[in-house]
GUNU-661993 format. One record per residue (C-alpha): residue number from 1; residue in one letter; x, y, z. Coordinates in Angstrom, 2 decimals. Example, Ala and Ser with C-alpha at 12.3 -4.5 7.8 and 13.67 -1.06 7.14 Angstrom:
@i=1&aa=A&c1=12.30&c2=-4.50&c3=7.80
@i=2&aa=S&c1=13.67&c2=-1.06&c3=7.14
***
This chain:
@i=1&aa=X&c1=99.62&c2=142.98&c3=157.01
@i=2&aa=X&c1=102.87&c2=144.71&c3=156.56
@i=3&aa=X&c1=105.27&c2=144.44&c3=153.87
@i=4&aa=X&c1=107.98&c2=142.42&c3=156.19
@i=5&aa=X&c1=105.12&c2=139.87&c3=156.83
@i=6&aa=X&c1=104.38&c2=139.03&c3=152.91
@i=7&aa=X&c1=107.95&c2=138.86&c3=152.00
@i=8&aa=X&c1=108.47&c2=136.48&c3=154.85
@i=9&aa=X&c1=105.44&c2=134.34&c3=153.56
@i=10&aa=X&c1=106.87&c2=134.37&c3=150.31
@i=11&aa=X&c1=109.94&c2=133.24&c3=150.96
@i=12&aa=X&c1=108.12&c2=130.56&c3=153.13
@i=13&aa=X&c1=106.12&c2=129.24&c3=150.64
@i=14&aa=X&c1=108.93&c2=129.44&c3=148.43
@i=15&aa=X&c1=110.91&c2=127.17&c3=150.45
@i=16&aa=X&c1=108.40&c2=124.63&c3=150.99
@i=17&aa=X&c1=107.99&c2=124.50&c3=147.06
@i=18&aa=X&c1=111.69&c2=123.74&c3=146.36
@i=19&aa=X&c1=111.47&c2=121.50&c3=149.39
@i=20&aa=X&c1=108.50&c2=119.12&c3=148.02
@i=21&aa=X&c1=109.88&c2=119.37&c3=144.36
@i=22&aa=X&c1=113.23&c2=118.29&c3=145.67
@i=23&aa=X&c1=111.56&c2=115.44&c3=147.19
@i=24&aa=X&c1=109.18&c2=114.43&c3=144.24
@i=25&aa=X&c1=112.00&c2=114.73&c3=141.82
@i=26&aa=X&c1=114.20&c2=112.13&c3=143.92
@i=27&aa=X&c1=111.60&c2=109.79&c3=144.10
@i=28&aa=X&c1=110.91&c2=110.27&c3=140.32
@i=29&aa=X&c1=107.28&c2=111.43&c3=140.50
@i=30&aa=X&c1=105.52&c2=114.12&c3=138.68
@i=31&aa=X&c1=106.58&c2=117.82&c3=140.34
@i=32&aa=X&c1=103.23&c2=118.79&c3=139.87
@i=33&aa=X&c1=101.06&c2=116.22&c3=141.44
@i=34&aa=X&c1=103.21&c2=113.71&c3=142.64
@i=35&aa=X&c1=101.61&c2=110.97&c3=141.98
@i=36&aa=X&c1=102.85&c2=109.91&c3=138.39
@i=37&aa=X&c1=106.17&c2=109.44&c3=136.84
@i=38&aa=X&c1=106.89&c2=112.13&c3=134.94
@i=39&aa=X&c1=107.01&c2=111.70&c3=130.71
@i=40&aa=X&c1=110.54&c2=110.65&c3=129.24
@i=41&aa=X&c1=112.56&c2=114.23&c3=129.02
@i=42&aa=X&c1=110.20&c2=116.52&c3=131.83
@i=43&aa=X&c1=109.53&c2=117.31&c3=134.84
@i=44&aa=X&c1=105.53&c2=116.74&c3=134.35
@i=45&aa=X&c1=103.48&c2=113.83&c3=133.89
@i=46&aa=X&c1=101.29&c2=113.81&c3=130.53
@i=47&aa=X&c1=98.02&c2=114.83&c3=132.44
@i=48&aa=X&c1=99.71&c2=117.69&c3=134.01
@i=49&aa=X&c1=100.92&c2=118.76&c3=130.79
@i=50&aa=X&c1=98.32&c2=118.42&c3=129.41
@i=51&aa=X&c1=96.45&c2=120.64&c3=131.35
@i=52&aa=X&c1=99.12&c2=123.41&c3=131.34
@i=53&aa=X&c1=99.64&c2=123.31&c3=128.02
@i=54&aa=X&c1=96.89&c2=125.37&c3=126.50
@i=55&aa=X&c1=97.77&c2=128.41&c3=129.35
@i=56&aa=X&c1=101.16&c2=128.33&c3=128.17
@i=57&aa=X&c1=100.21&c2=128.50&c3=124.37
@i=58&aa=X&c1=97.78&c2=131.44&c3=124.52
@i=59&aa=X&c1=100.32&c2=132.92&c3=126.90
@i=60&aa=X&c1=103.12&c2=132.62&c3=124.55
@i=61&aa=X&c1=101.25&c2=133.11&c3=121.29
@i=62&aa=X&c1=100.13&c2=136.93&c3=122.96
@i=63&aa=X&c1=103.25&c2=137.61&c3=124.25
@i=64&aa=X&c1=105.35&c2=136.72&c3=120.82
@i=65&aa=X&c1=102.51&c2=139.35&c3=119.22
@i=66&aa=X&c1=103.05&c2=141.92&c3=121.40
@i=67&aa=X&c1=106.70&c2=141.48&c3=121.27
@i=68&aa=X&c1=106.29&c2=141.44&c3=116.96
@i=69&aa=X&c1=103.89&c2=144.05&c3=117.11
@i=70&aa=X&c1=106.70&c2=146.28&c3=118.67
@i=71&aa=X&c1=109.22&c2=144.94&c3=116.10
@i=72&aa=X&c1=111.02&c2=143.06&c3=118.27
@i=73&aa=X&c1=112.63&c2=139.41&c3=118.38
@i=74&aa=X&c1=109.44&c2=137.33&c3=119.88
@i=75&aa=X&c1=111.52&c2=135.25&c3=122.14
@i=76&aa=X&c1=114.02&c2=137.56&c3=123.83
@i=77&aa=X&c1=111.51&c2=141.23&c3=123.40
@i=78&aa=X&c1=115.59&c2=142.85&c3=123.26
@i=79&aa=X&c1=116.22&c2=143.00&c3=120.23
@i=80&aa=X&c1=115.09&c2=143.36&c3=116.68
@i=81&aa=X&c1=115.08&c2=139.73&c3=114.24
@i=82&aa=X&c1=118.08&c2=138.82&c3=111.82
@i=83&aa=X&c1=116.98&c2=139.66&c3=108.40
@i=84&aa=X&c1=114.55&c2=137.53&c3=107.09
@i=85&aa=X&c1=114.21&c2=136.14&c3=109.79
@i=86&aa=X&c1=111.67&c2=135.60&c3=112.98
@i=87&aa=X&c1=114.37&c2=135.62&c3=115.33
@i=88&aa=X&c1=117.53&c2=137.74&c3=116.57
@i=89&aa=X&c1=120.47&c2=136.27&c3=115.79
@i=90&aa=X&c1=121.60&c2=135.42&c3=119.67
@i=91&aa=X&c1=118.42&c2=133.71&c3=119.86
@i=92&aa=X&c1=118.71&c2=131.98&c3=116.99
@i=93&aa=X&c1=122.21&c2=131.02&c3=117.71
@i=94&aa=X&c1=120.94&c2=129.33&c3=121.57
@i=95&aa=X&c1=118.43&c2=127.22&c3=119.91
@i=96&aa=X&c1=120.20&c2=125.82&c3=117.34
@i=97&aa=X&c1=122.94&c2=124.99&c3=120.39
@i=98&aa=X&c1=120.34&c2=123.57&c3=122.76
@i=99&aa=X&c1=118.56&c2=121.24&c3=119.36
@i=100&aa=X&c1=122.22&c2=120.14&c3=118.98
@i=101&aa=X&c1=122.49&c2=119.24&c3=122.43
@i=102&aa=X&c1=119.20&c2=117.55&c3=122.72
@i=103&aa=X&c1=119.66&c2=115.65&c3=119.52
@i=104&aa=X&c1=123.24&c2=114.52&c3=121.11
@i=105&aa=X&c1=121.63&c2=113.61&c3=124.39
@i=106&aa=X&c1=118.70&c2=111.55&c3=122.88
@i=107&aa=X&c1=121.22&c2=109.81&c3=120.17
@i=108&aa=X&c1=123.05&c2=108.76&c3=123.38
@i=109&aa=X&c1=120.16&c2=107.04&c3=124.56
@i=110&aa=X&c1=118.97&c2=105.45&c3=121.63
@i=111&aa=X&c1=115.56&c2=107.59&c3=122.12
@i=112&aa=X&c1=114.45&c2=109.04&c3=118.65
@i=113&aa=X&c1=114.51&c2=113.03&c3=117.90
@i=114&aa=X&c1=110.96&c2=113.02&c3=117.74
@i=115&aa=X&c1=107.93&c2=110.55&c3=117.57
@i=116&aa=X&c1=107.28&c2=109.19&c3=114.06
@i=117&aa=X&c1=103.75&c2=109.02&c3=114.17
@i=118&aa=X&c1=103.33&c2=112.67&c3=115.63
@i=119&aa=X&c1=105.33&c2=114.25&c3=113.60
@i=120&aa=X&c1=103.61&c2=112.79&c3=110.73
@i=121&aa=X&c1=100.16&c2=113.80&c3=111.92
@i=122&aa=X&c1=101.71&c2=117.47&c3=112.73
@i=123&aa=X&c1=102.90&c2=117.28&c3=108.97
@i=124&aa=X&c1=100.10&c2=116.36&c3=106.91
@i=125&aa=X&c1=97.99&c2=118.93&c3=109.25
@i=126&aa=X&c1=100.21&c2=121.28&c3=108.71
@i=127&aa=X&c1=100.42&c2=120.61&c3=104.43
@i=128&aa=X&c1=96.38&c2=120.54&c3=104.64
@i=129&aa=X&c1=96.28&c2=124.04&c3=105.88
@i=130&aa=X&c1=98.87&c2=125.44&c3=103.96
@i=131&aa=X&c1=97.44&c2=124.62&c3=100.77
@i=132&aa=X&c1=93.91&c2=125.10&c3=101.52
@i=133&aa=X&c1=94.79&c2=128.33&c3=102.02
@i=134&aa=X&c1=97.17&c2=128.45&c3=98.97
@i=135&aa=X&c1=93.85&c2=127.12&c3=96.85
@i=136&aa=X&c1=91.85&c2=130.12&c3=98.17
@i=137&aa=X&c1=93.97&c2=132.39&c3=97.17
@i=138&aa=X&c1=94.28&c2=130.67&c3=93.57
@i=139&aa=X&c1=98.24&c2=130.18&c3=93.32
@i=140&aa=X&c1=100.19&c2=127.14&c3=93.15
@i=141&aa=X&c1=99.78&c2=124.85&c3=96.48
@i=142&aa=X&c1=103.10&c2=123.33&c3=95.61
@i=143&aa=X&c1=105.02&c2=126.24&c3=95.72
@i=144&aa=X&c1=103.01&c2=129.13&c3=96.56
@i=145&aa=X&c1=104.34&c2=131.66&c3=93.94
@i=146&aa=X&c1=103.07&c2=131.41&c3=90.50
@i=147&aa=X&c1=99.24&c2=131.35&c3=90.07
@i=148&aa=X&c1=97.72&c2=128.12&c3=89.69
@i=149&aa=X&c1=97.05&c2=126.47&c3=85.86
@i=150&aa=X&c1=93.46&c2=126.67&c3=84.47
@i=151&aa=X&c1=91.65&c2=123.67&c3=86.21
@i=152&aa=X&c1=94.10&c2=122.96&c3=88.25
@i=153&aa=X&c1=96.01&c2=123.28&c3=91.87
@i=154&aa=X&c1=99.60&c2=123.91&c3=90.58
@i=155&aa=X&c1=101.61&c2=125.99&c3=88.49
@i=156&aa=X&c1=102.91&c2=124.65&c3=85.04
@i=157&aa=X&c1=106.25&c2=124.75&c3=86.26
@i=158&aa=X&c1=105.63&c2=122.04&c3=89.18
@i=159&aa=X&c1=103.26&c2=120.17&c3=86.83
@i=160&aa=X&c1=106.15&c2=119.66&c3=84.54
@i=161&aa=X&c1=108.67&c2=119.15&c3=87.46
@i=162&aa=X&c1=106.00&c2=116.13&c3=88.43
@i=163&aa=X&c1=105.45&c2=115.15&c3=85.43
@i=164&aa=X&c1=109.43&c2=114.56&c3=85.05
@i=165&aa=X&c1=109.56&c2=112.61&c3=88.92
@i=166&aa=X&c1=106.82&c2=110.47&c3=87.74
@i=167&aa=X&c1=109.04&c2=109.35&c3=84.74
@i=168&aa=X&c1=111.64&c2=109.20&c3=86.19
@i=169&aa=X&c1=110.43&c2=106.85&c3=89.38
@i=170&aa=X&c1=107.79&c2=104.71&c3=86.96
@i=171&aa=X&c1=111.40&c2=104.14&c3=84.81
@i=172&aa=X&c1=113.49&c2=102.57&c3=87.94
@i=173&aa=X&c1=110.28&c2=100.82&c3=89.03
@i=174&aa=X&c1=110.27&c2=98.87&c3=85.09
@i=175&aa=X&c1=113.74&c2=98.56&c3=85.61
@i=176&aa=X&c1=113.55&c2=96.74&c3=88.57
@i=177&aa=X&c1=110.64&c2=94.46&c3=87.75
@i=178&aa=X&c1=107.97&c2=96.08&c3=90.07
@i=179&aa=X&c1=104.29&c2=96.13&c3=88.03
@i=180&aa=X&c1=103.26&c2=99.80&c3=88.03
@i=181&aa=X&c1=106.87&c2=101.18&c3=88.28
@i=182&aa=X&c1=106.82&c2=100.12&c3=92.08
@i=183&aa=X&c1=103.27&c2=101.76&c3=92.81
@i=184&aa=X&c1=100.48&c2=100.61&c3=94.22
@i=185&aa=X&c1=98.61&c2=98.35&c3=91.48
@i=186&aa=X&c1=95.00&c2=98.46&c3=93.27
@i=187&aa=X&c1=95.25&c2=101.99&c3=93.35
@i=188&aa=X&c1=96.83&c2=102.14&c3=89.90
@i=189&aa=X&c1=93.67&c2=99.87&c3=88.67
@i=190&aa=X&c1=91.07&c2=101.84&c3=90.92
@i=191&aa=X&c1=92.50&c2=105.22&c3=88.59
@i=192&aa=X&c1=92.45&c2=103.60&c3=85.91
@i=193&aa=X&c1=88.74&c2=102.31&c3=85.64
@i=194&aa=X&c1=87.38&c2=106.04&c3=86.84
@i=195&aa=X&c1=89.71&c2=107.45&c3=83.96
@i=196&aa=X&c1=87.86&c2=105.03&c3=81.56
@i=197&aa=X&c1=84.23&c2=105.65&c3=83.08
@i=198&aa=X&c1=84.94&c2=109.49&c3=82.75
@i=199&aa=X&c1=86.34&c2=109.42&c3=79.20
@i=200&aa=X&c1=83.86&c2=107.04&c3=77.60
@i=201&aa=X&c1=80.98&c2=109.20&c3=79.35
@i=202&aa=X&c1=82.61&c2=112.25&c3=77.11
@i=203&aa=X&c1=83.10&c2=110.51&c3=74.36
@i=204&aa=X&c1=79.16&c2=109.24&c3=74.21
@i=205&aa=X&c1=78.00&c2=112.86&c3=75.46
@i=206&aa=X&c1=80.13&c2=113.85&c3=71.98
@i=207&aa=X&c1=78.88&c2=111.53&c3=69.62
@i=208&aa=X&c1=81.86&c2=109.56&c3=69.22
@i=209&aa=X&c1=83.04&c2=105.88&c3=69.33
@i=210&aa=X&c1=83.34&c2=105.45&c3=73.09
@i=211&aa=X&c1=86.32&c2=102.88&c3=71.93
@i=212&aa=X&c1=88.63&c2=104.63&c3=70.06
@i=213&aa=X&c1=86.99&c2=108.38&c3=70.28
@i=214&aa=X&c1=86.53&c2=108.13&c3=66.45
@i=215&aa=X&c1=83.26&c2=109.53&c3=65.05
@i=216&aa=X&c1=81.39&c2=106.21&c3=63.76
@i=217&aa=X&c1=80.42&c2=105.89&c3=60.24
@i=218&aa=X&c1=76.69&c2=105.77&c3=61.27
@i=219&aa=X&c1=75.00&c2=108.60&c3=63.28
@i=220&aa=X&c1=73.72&c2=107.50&c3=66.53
@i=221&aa=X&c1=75.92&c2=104.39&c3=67.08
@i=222&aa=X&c1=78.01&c2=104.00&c3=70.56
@i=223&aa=X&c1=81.18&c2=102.33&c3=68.31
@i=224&aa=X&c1=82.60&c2=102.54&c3=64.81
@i=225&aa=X&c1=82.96&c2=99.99&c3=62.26
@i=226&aa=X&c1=86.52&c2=99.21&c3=62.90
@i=227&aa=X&c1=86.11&c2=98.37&c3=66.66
@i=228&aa=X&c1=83.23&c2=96.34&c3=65.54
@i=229&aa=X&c1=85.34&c2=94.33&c3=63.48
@i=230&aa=X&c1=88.12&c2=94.20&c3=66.09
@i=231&aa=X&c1=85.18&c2=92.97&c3=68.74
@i=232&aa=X&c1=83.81&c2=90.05&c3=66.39
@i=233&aa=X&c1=87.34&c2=89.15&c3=65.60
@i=234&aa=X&c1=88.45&c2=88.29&c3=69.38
@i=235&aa=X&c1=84.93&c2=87.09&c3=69.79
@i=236&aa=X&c1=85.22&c2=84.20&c3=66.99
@i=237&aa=X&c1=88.52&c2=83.52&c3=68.40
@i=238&aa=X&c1=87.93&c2=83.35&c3=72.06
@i=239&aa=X&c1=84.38&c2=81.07&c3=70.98
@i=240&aa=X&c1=87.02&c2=78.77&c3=68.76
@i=241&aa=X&c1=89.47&c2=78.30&c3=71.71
@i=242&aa=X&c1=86.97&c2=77.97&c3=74.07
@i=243&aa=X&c1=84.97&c2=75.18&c3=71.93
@i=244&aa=X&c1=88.01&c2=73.43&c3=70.94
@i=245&aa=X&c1=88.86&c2=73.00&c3=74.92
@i=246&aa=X&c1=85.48&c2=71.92&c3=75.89
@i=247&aa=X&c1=84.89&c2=74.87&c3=77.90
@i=248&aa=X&c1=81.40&c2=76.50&c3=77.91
@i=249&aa=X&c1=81.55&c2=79.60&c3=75.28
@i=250&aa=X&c1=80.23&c2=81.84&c3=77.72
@i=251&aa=X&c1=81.58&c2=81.81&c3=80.61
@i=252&aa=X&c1=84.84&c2=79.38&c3=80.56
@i=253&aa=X&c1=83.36&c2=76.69&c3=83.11
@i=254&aa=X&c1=83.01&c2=73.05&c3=81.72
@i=255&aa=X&c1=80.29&c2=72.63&c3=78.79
@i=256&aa=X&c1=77.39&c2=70.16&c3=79.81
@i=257&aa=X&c1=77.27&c2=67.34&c3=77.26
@i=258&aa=X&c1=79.33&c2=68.30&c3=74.35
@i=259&aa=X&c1=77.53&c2=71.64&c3=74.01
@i=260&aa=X&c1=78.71&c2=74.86&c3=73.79
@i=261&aa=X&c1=77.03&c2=76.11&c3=77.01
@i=262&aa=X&c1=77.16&c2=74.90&c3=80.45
@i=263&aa=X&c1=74.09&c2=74.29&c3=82.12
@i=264&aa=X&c1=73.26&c2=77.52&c3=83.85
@i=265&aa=X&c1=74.36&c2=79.74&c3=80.45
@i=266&aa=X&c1=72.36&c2=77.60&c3=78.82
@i=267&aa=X&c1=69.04&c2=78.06&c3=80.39
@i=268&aa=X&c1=70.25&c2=81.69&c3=80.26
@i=269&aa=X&c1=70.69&c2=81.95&c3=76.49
@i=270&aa=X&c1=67.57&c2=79.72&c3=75.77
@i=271&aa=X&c1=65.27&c2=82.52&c3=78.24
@i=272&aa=X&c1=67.05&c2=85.26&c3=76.62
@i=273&aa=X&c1=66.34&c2=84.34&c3=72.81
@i=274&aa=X&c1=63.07&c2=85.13&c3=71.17
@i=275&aa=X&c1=60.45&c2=82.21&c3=70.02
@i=276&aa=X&c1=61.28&c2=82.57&c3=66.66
@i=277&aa=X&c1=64.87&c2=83.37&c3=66.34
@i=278&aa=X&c1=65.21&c2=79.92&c3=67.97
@i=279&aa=X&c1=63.26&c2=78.31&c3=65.67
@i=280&aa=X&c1=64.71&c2=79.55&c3=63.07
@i=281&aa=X&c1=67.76&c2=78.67&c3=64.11
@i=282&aa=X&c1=67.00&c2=75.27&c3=64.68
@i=283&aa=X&c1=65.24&c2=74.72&c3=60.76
@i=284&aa=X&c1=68.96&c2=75.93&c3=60.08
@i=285&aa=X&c1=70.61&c2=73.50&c3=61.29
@i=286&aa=X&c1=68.40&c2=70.69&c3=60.94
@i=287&aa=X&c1=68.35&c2=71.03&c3=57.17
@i=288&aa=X&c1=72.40&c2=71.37&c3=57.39
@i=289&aa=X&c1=72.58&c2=68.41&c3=59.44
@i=290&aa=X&c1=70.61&c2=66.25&c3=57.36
@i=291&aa=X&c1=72.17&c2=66.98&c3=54.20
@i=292&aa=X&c1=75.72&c2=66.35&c3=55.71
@i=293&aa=X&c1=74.52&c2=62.80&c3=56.74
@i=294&aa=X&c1=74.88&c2=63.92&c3=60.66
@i=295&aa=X&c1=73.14&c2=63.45&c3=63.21
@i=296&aa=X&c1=70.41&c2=66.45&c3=63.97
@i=297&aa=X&c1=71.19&c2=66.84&c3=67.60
@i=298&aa=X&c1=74.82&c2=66.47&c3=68.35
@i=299&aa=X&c1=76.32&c2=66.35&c3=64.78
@i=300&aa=X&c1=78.00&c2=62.49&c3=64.98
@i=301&aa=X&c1=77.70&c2=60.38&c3=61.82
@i=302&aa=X&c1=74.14&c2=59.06&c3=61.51
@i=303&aa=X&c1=74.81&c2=56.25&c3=59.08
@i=304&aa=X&c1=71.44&c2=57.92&c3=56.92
@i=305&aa=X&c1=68.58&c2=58.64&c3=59.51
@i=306&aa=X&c1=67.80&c2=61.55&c3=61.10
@i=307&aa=X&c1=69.94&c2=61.10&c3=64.89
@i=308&aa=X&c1=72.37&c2=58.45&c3=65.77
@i=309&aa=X&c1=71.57&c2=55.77&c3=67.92
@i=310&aa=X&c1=72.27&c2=57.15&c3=71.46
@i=311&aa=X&c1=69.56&c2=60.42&c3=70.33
@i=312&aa=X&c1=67.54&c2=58.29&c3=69.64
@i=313&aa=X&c1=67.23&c2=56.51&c3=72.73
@i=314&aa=X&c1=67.29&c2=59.25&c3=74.23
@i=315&aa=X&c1=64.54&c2=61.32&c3=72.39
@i=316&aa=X&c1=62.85&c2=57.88&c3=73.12
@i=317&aa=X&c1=62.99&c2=57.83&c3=76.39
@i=318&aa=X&c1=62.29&c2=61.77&c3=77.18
@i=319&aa=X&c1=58.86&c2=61.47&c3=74.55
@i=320&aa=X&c1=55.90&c2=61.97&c3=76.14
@i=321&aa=X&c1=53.63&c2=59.51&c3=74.46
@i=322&aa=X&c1=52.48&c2=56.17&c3=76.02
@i=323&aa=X&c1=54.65&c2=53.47&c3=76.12
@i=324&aa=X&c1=52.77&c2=51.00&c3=78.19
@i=325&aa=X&c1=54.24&c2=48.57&c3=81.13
@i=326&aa=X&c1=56.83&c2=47.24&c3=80.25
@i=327&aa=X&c1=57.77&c2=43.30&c3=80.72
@i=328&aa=X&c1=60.45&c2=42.14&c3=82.06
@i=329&aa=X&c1=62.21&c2=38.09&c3=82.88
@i=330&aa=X&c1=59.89&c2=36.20&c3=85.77
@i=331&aa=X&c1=62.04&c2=35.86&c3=89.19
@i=332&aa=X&c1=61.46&c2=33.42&c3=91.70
@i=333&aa=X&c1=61.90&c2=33.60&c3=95.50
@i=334&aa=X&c1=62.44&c2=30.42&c3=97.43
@i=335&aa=X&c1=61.06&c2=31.94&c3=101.74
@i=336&aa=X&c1=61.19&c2=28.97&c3=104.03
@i=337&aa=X&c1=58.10&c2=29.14&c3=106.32
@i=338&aa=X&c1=59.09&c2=27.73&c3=109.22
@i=339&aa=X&c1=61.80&c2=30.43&c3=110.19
@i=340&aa=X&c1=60.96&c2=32.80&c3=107.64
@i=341&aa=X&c1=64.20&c2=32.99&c3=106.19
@i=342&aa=X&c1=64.53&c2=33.72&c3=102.06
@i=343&aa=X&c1=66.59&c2=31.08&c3=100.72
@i=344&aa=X&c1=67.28&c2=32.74&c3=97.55
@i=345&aa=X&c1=65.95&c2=34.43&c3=94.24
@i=346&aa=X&c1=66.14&c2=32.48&c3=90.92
@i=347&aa=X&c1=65.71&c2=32.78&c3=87.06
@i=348&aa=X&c1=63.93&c2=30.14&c3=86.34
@i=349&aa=X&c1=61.75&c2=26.81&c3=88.20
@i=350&aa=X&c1=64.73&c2=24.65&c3=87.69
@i=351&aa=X&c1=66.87&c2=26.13&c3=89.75
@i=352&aa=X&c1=64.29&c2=26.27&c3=92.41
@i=353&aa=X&c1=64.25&c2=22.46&c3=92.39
@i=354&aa=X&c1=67.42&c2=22.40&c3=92.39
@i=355&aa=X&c1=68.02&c2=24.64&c3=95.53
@i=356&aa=X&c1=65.43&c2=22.74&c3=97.28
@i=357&aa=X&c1=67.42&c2=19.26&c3=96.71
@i=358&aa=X&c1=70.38&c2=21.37&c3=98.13
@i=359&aa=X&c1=69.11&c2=22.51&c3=101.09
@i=360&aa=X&c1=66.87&c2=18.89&c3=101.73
@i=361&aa=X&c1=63.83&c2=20.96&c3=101.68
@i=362&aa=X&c1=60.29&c2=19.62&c3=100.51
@i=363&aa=X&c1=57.74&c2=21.97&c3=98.99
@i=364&aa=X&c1=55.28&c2=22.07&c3=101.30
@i=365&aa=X&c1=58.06&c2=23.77&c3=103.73
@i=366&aa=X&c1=58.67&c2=26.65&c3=101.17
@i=367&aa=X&c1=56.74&c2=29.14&c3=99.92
@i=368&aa=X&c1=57.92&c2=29.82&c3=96.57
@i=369&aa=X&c1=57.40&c2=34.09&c3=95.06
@i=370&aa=X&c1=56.99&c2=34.65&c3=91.29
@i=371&aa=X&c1=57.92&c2=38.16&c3=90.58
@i=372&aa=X&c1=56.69&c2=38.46&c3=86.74
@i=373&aa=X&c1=55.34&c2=41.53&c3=84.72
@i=374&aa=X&c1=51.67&c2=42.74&c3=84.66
@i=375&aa=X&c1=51.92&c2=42.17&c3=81.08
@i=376&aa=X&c1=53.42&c2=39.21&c3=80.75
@i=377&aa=X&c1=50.12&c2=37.54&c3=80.73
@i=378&aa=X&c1=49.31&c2=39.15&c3=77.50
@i=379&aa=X&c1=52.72&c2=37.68&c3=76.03
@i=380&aa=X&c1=53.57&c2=34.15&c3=74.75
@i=381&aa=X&c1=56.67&c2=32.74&c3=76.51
@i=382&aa=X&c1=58.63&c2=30.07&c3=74.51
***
């Protein structure tokens, strides 16, 4: 094949290209493939892109190193960069022209510069990298010039400088009324309880009071005597306001029965004291009681004996010794046997007469039901 014939296939196929591009762009499909619209802004559809993207990166990325390598400006390869910088100045110059004109073009459209989302993403990847290499080298991943302070990422300088922001931004948070200084308050409360976890397990590794971070009066004691105090102190007055409201002393839910526990903290407290504590306990106050003239179970006046009438009855009722059947009043059911129907119940044989005058009924028509106690037998009846 001579050199005539390539050149003429080459500017064959070259015509045919422009041809079918001309034709894909006016019916607004992807020059590429042609059968997608192309993405907002170029002449390829997202797959196509996609797939020519990472050619054109490696391309690009060994061309701008060649082109650096040489000393060269790694977009034009003419000329050498503007000081302290990657680029020549002409270079430099056309981009910052064409970002102008984009930006002006998109603004005109009401499309944004750039996507939010993705240029988030690109900037915390891009953050992550930086420093993790910063915090390998040991400087300051903040600013990347001073070495970093002992145990930590950043230079004293940027500590102090976010030390001051944090001030400054907790300050116009209080100001405004936002709890935290306008921060998060679950994260604020998640820091918070780790902080506390962390110092208390120092100050118990230490030896001190893991309350105050004193050294307690007695060796081998997790608080001192002063936050001892301070503990019995709200305890007494939290049990006072708690009693004084009703409220079981435990837990804050309704007491059962004028006691100081509800039901469930009570069968928890009773399981959880020893035998004799409890005993004890109870002599206590059952040689208080009596001396006070109260009642030994809930502490009412007891006119002299040892409960008041309603304990009584009650420890009465809930003994376990024998108390026998007991008797109650006779009743008496009027049935009528022909249709079975029950007339009525009564107190007492009179008004069974009386019903049967009322209802014209003789006696041998009725069958008449005496519902009396076992013991009753065993009982005179006046």
């Amino acid at each position: 094949m001579t050199e005539l014939d390539i050149e003429a296939r080459r500017a064959r196929d070259r015509e045919r290209y422009h041809r079918q591009t001309a034709a894909r762009r006016a019916r607004g499909l992807c020059l590429t493939c042609g059968k997608r619209p192309p993405a907002p802004e170029r002449t390829r559809c997202e797959p196509c892109a996609a797939k020519k993207r990472p050619g054109d990166r490696a391309r690009y990325h060994k061309q701008a190193a060649a082109r650096v390598a040489r000393g060269l400006c790694p977009k034009c390869g003419h000329r050498p960069p503007a000081p302290e910088r990657s680029q020549c100045a002409p270079c430099l110059e056309k981009d910052a022209a064409a970002g102008r004109a984009r930006d002006a073009r998109l603004r005109a459209a009401g499309i944004p510069r750039r996507d939010p989302e993705k240029t988030r993403e690109y900037e915390r990847g891009r953050n992550r990298r930086v420093a993790e290499a910063r915090r390998a080298e040991g400087i300051c991943t903040s600013c990347g010039n001073a070495p970093a302070a002992p145990g930590r990422v950043t230079c004293e300088p940027c500590l102090g400088q976010r030390r001051a922001d944090d001030r400054a931004r907790y300050a116009a948070g209080k100001a405004a009324g936002k709890p935290y200084g306008g921060a998060d308050p679950e994260a604020k409360r998640r820091a918070a309880r780790a902080r506390h976890k962390r110092r208390k397990k120092a100050w118990r590794a230490a030896g001190l009071c893991v309350k105050c971070g004193e050294p307690p009066e007695i060796e081998g004691t997790a608080t001192c005597a002063s936050c001892k105090e301070k503990r019995r102190v709200r305890g007494r007055r939290k049990y006072a306001e708690r009693r004084a409201a009703g409220l079981c002393t435990k837990c804050g839910t309704p007491a059962f029965d004028g006691m100081t526990y509800c039901g469930p903290c009570a069968l928890l407290h009773y399981a959880q004291q020893s035998p004799e504590r409890r005993n004890e306990n109870a002599r206590r106050r059952y040689a208080e009681r009596r001396a006070s003239g109260q009642c030994t179970d809930c502490g009412a006046p007891s006119q002299g004996a040892s409960r008041c009438a309603p304990c009584a009855e009650r420890s009465y009722h809930r003994s376990q010794h024998f108390k026998g059947i007991p008797v109650w009043d006779p009743s008496w059911t009027v049935i009528e046997i022909a249709t079975g129907r029950e007339v009525g119940t009564f107190d007492s044989e009179a008004d069974v007469a009386l019903c049967l005058a009322f209802e014209k009924l003789a006696r041998d028509q009725v069958e008449v039901l005496c519902d009396a106690s076992p013991m009753s037998s065993f009982t005179s009846w006046t």
